[in-house]
PDB file of N, CA, C and O in Angstrom:
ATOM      1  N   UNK A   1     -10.639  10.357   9.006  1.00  0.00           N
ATOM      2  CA  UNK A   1     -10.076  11.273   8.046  1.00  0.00           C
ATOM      3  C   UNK A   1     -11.208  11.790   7.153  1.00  0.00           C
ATOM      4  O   UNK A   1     -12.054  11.103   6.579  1.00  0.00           O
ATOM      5  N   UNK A   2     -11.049  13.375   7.135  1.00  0.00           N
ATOM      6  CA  UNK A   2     -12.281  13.449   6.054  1.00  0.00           C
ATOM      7  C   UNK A   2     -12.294  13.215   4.565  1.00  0.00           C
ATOM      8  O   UNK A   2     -11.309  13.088   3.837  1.00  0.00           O
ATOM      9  N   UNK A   3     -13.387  13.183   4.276  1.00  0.00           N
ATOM     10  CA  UNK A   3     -13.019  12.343   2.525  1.00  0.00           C
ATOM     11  C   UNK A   3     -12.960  14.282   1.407  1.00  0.00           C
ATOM     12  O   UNK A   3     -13.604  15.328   1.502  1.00  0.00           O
ATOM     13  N   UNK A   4     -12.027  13.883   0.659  1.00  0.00           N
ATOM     14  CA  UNK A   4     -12.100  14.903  -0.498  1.00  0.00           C
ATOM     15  C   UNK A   4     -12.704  14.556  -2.134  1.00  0.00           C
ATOM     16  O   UNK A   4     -12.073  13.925  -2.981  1.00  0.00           O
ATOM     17  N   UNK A   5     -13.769  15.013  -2.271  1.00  0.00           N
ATOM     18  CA  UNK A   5     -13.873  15.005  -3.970  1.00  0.00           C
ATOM     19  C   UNK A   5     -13.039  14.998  -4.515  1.00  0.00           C
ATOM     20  O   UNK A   5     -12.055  15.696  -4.272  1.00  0.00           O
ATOM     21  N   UNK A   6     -13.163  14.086  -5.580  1.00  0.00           N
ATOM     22  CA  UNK A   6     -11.636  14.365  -6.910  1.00  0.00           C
ATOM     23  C   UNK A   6     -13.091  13.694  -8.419  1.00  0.00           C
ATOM     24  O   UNK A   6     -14.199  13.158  -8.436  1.00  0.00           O
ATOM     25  N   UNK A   7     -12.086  14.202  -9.379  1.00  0.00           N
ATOM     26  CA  UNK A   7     -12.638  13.299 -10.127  1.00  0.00           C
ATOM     27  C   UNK A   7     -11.808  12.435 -11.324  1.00  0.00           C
ATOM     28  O   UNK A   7     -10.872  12.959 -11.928  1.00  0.00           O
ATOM     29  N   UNK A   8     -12.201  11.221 -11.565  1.00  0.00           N
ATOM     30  CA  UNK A   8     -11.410  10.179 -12.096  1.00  0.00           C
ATOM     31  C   UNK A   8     -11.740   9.470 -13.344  1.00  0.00           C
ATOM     32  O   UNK A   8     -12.749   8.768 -13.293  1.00  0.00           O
ATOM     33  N   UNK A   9     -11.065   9.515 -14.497  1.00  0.00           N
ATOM     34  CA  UNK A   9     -11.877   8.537 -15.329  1.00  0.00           C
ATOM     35  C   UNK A   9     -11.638   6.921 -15.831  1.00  0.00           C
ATOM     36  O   UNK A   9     -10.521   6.537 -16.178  1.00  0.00           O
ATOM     37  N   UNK A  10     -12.369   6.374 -15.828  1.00  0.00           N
ATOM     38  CA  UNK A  10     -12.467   4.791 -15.330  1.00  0.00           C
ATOM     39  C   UNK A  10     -12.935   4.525 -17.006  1.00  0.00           C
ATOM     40  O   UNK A  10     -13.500   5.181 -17.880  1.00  0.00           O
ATOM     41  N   UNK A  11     -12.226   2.905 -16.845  1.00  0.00           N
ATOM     42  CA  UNK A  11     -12.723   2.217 -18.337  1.00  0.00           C
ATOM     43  C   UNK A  11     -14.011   1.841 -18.314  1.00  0.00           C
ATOM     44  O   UNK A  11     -14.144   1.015 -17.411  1.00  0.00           O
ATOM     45  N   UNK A  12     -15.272   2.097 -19.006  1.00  0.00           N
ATOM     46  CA  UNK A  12     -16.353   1.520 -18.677  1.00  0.00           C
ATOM     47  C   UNK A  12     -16.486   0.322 -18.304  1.00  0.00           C
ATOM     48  O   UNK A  12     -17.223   0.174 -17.329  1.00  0.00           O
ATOM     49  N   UNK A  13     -16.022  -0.604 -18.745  1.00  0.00           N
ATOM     50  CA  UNK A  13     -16.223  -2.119 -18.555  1.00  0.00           C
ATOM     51  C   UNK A  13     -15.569  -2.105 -16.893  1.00  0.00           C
ATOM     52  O   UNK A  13     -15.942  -3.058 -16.209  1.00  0.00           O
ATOM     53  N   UNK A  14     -14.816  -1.296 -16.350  1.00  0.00           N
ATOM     54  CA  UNK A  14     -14.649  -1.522 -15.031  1.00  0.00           C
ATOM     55  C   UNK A  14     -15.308  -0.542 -14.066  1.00  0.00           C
ATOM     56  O   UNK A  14     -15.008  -0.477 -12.874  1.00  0.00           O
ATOM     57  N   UNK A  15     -15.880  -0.069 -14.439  1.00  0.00           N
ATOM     58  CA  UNK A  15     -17.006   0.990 -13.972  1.00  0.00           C
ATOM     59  C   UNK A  15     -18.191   0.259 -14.175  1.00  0.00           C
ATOM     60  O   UNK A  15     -18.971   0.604 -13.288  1.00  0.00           O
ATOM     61  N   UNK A  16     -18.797  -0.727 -15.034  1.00  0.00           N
ATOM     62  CA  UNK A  16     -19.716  -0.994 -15.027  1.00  0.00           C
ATOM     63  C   UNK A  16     -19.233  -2.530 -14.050  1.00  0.00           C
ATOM     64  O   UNK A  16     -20.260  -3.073 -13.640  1.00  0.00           O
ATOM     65  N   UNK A  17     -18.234  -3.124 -13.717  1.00  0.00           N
ATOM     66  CA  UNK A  17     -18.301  -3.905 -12.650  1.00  0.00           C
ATOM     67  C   UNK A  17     -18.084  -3.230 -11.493  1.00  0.00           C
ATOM     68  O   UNK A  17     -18.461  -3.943 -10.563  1.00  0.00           O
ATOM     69  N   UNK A  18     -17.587  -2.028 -11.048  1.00  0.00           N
ATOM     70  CA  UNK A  18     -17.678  -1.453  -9.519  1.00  0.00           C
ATOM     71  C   UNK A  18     -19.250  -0.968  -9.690  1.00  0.00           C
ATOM     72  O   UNK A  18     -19.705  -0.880  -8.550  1.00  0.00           O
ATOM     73  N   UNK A  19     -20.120  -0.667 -10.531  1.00  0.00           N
ATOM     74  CA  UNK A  19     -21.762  -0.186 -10.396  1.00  0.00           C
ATOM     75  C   UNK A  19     -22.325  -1.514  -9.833  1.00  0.00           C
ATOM     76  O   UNK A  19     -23.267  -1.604  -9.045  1.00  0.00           O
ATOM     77  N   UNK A  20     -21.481  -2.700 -10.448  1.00  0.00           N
ATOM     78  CA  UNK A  20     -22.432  -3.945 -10.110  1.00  0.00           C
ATOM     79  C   UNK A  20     -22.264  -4.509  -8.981  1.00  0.00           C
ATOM     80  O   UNK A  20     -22.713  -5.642  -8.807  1.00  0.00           O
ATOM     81  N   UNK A  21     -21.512  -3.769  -7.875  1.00  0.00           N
ATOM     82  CA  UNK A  21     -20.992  -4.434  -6.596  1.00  0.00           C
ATOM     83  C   UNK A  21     -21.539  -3.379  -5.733  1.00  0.00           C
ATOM     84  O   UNK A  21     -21.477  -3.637  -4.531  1.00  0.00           O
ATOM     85  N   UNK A  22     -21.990  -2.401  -6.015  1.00  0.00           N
ATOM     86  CA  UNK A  22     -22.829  -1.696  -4.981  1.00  0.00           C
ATOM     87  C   UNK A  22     -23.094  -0.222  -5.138  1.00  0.00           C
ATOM     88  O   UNK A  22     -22.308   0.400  -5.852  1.00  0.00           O
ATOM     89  N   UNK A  23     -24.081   0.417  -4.576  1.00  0.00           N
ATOM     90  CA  UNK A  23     -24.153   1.676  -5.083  1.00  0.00           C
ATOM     91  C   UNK A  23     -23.137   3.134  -4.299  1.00  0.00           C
ATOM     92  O   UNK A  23     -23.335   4.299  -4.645  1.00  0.00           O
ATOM     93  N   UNK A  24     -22.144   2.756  -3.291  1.00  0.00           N
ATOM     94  CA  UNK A  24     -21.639   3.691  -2.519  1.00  0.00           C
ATOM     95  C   UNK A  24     -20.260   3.503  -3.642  1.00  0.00           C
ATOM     96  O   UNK A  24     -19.334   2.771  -3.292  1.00  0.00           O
ATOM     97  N   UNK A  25     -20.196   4.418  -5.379  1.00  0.00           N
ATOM     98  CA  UNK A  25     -19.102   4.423  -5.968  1.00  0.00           C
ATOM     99  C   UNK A  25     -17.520   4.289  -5.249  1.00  0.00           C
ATOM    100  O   UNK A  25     -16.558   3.533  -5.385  1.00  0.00           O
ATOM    101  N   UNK A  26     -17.903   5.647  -4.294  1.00  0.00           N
ATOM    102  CA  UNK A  26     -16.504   6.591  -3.690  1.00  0.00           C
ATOM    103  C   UNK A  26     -16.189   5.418  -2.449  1.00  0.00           C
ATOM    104  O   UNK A  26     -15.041   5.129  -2.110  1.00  0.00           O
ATOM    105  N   UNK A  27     -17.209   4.911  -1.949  1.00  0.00           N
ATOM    106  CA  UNK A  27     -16.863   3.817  -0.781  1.00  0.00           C
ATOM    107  C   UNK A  27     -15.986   3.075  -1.466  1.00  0.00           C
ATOM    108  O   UNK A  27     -14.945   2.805  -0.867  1.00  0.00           O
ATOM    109  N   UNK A  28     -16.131   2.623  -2.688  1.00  0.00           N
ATOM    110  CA  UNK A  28     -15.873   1.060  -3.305  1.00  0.00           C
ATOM    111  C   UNK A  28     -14.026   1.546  -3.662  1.00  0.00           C
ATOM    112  O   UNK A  28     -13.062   0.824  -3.407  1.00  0.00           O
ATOM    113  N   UNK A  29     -13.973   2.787  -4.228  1.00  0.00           N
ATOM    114  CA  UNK A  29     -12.986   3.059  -4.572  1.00  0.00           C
ATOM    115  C   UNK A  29     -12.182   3.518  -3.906  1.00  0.00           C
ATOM    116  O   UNK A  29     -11.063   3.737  -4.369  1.00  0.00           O
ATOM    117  N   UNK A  30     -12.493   3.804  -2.636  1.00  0.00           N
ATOM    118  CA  UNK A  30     -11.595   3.859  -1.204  1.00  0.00           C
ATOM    119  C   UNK A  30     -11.047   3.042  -0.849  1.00  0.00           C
ATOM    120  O   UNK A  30      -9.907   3.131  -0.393  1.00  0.00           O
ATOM    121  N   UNK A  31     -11.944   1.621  -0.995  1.00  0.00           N
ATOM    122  CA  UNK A  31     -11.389   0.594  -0.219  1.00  0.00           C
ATOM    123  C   UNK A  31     -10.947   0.061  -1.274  1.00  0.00           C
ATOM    124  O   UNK A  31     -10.786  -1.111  -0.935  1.00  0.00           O
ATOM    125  N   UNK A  32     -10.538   0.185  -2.703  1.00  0.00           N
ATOM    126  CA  UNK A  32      -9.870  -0.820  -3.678  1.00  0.00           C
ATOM    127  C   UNK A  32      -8.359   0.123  -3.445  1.00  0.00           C
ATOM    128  O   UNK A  32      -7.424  -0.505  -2.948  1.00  0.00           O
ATOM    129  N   UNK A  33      -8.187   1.218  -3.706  1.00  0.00           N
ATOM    130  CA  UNK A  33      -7.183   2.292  -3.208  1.00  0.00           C
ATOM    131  C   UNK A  33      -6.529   2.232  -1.650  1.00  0.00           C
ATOM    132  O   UNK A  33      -5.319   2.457  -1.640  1.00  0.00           O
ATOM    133  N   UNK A  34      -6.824   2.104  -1.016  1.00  0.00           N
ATOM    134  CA  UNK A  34      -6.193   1.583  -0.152  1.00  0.00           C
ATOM    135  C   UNK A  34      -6.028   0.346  -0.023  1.00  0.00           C
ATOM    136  O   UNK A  34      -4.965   0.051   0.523  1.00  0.00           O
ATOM    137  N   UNK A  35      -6.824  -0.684  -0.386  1.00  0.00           N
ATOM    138  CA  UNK A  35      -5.772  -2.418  -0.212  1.00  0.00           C
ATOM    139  C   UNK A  35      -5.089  -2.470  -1.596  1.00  0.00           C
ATOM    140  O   UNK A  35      -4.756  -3.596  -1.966  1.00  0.00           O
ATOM    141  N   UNK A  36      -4.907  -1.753  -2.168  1.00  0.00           N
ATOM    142  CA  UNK A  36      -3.737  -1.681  -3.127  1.00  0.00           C
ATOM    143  C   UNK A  36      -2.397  -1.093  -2.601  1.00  0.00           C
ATOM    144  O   UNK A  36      -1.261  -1.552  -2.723  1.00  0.00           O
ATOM    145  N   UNK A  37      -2.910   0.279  -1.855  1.00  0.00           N
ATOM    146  CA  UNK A  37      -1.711   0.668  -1.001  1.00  0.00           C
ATOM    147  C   UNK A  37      -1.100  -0.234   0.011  1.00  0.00           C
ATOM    148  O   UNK A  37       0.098  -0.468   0.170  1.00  0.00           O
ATOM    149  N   UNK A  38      -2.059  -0.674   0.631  1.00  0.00           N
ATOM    150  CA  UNK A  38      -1.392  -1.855   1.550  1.00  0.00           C
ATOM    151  C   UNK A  38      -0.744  -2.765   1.195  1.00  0.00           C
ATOM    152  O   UNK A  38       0.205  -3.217   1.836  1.00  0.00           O
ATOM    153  N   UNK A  39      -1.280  -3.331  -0.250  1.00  0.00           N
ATOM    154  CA  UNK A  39       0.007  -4.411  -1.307  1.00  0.00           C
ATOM    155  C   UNK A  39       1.480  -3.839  -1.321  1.00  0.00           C
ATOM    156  O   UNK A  39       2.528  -4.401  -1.002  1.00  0.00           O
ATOM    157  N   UNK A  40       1.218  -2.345  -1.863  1.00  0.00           N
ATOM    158  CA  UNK A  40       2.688  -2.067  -1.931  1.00  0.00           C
ATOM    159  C   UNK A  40       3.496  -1.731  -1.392  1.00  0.00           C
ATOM    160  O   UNK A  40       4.649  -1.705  -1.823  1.00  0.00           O
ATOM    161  N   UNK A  41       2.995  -1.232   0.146  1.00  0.00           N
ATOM    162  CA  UNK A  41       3.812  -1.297   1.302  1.00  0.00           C
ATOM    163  C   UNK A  41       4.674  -2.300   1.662  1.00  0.00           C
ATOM    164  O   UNK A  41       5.790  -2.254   2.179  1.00  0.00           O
ATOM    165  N   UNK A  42       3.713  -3.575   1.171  1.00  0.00           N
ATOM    166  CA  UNK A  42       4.245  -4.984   1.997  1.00  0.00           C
ATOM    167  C   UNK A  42       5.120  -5.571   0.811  1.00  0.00           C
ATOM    168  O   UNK A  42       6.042  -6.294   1.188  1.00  0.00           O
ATOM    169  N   UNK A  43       4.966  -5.347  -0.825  1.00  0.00           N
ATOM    170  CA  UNK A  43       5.750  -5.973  -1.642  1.00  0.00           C
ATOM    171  C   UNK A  43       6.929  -5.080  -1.057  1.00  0.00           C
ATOM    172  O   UNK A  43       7.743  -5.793  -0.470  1.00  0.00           O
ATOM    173  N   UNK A  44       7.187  -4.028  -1.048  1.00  0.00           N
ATOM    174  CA  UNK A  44       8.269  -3.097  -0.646  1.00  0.00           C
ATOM    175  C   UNK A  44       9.589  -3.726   0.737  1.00  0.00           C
ATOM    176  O   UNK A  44      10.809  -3.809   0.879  1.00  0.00           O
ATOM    177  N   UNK A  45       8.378  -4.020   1.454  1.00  0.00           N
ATOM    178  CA  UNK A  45       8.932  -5.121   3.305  1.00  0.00           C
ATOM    179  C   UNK A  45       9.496  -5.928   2.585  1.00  0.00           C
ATOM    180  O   UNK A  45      10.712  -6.083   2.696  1.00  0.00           O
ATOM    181  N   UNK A  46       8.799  -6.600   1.723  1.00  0.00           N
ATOM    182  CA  UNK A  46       9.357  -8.251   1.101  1.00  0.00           C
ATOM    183  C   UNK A  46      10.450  -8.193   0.430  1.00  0.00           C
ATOM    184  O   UNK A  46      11.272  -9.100   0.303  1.00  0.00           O
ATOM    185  N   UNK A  47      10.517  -6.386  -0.329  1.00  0.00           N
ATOM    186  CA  UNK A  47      12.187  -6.718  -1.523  1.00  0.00           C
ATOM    187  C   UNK A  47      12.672  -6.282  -0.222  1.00  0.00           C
ATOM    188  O   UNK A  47      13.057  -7.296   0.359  1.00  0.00           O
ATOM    189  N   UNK A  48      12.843  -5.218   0.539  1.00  0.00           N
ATOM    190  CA  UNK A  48      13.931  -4.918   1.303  1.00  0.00           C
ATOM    191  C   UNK A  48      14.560  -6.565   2.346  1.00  0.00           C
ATOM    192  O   UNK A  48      15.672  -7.034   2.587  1.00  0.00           O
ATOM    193  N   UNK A  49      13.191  -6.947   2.679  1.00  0.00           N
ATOM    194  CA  UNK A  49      13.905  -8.532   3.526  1.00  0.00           C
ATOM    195  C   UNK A  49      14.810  -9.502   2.776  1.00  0.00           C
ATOM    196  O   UNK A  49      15.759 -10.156   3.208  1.00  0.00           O
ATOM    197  N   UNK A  50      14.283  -9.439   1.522  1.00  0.00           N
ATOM    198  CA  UNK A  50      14.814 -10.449   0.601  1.00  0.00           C
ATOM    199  C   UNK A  50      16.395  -9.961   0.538  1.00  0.00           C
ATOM    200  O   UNK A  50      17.358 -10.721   0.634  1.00  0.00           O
ATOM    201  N   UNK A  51      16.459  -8.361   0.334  1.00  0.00           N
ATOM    202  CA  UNK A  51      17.897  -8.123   0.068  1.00  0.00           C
ATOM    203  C   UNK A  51      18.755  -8.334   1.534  1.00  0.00           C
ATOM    204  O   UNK A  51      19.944  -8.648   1.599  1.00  0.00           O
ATOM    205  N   UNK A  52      17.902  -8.098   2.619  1.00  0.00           N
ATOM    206  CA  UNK A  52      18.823  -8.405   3.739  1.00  0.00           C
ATOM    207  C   UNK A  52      19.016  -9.790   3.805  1.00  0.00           C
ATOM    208  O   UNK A  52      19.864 -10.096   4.643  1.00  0.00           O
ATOM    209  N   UNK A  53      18.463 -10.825   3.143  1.00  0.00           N
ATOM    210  CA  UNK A  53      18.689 -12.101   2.989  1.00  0.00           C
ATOM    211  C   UNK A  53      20.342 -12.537   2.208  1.00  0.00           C
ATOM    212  O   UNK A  53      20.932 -13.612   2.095  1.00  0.00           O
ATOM    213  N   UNK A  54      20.584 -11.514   1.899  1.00  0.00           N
ATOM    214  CA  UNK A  54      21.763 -11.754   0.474  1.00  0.00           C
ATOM    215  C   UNK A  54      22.886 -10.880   0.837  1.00  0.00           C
ATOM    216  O   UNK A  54      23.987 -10.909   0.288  1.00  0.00           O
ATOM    217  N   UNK A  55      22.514 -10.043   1.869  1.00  0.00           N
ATOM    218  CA  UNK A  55      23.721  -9.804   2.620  1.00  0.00           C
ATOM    219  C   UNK A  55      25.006 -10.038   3.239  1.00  0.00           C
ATOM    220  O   UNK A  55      24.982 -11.232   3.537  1.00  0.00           O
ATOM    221  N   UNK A  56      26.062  -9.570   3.579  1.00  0.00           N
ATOM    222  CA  UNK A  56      27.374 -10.268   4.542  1.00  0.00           C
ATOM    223  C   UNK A  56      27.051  -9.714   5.588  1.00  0.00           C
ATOM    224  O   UNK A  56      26.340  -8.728   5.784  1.00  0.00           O
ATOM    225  N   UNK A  57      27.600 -10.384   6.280  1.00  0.00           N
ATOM    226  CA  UNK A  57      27.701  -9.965   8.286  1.00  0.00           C
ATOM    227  C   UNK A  57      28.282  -8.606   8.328  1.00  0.00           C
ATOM    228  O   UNK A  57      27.906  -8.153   9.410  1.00  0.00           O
ATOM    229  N   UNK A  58      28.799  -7.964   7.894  1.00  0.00           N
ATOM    230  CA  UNK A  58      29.273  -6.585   7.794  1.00  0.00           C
ATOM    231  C   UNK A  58      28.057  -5.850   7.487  1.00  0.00           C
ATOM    232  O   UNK A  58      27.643  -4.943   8.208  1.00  0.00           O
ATOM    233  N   UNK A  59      27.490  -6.230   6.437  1.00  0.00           N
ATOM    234  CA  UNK A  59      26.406  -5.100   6.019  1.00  0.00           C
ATOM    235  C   UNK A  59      25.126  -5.183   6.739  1.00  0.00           C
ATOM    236  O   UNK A  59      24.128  -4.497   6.520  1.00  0.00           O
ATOM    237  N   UNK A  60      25.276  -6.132   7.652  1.00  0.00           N
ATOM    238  CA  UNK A  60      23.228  -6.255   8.016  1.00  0.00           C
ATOM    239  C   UNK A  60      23.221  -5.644   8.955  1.00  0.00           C
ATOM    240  O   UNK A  60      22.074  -5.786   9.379  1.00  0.00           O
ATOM    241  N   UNK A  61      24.013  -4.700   9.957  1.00  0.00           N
ATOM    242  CA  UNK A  61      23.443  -4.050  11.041  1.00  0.00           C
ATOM    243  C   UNK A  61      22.871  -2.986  10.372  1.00  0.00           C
ATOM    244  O   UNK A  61      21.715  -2.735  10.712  1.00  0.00           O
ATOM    245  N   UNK A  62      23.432  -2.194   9.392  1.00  0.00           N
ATOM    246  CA  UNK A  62      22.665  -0.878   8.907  1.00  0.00           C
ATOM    247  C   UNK A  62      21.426  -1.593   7.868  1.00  0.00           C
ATOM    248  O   UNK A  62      20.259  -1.206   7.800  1.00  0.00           O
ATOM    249  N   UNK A  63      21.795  -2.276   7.408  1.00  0.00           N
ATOM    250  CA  UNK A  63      20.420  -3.138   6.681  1.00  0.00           C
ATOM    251  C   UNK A  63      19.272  -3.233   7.597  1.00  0.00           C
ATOM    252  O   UNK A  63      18.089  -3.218   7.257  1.00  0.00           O
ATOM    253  N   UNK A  64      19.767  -3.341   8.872  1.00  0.00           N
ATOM    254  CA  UNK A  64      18.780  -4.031   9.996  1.00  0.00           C
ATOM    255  C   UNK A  64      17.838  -2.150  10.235  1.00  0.00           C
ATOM    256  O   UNK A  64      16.866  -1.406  10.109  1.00  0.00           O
ATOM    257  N   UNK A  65      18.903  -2.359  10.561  1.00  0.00           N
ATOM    258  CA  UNK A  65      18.411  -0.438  11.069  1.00  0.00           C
ATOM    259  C   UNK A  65      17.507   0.308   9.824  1.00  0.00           C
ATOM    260  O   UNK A  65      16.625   1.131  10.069  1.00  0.00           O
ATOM    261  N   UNK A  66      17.905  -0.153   8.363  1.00  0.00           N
ATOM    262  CA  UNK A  66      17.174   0.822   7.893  1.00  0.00           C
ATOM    263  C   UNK A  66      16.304  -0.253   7.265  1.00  0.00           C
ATOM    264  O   UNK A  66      16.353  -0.331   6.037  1.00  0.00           O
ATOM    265  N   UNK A  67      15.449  -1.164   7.979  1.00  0.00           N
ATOM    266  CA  UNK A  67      14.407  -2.294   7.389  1.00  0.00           C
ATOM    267  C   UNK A  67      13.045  -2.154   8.999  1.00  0.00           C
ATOM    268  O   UNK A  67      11.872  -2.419   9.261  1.00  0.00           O
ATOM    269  N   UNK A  68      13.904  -1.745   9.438  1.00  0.00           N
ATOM    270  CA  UNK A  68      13.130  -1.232  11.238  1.00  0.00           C
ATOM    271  C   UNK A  68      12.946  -0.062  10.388  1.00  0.00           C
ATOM    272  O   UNK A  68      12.519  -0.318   9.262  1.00  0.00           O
ATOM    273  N   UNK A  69      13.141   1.015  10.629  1.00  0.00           N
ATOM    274  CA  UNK A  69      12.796   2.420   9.315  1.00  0.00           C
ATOM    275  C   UNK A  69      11.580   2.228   8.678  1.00  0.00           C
ATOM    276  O   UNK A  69      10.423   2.575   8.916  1.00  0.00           O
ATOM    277  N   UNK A  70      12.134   1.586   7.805  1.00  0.00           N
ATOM    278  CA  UNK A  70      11.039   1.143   6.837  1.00  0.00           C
ATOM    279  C   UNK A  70       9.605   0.450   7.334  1.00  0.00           C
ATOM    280  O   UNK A  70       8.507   0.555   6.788  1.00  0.00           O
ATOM    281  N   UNK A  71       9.916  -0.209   8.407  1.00  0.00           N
ATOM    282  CA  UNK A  71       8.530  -0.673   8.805  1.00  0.00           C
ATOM    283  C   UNK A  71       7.997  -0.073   9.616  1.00  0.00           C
ATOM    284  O   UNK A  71       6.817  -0.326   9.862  1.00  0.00           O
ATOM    285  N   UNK A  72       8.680   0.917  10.302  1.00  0.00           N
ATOM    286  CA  UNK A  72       7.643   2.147  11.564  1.00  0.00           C
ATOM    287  C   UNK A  72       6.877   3.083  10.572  1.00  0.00           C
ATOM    288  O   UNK A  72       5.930   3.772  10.950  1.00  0.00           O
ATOM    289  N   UNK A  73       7.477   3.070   8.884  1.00  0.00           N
ATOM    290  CA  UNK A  73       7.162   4.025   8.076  1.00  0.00           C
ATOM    291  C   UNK A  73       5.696   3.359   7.673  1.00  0.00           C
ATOM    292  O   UNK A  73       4.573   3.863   7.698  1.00  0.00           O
ATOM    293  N   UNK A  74       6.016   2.399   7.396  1.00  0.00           N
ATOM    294  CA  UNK A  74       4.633   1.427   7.256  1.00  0.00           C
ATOM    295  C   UNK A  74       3.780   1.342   7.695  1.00  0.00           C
ATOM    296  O   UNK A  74       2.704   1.250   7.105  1.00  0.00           O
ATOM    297  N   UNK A  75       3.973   1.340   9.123  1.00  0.00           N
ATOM    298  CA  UNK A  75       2.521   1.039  10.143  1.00  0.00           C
ATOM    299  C   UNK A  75       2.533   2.629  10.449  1.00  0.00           C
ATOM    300  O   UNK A  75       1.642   2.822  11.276  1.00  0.00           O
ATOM    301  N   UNK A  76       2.985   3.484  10.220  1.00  0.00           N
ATOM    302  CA  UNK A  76       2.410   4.936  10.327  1.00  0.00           C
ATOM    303  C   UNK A  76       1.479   5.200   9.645  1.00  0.00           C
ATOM    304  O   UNK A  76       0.404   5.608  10.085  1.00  0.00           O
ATOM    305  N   UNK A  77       1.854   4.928   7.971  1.00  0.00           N
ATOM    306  CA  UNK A  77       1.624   4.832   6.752  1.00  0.00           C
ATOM    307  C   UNK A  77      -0.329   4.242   6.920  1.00  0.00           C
ATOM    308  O   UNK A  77      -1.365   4.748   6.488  1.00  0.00           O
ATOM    309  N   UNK A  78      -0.038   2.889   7.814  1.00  0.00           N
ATOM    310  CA  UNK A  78      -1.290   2.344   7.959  1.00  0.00           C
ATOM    311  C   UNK A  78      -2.129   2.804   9.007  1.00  0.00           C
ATOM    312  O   UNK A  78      -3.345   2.626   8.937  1.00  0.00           O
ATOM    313  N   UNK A  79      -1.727   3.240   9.740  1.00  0.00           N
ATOM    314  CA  UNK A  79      -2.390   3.903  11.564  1.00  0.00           C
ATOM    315  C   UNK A  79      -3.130   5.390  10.418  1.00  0.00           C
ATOM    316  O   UNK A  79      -4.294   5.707  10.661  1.00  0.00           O
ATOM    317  N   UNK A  80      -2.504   6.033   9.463  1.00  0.00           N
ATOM    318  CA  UNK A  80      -2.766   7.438   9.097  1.00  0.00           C
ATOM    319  C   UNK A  80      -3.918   6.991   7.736  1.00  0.00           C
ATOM    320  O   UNK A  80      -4.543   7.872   7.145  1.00  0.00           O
ATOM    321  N   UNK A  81      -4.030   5.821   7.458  1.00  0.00           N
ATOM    322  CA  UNK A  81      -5.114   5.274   6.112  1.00  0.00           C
ATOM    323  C   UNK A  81      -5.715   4.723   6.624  1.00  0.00           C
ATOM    324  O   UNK A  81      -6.643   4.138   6.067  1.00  0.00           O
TER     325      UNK A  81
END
């Protein structure tokens, strides 16, 4: 994927610890931005499972169906980042 300029403003004190971990800024902040995205994909998997956990037998086939949904959305989500 090609990368786009943006620009962002950061608290110094955490700007001066991403300076101290290496000099490729935009690298560092790619990869903190995306395994953050990847957290919230998966906290997202975890509430939807949890609620199919608390379900009745009536409600979990469409629960089921739209938790399959949700996770093809995910690994798209991840195949495209």
């Amino acid at each position: 994927m090609a990368n786009r300029s943006i620009s962002v403003s950061l608290d110094e004190g955490l700007l001066a610890e991403l300076d101290a971990q290496g000099a490729n800024r935009s690298a560092l902040v790619s990869e903190a931005l995306a395994d953050w995205l990847a957290r919230r994909r998966v906290a997202a998997l975890n509430s939807a499972y949890a609620h199919l956990a608390s379900l009745e037998a009536a409600d979990l086939q469409a629960a089921a169906e739209a938790a399959v949904a949700m996770g093809l959305e995910a690994m798209a989500a991840d195949a495209d980042g």
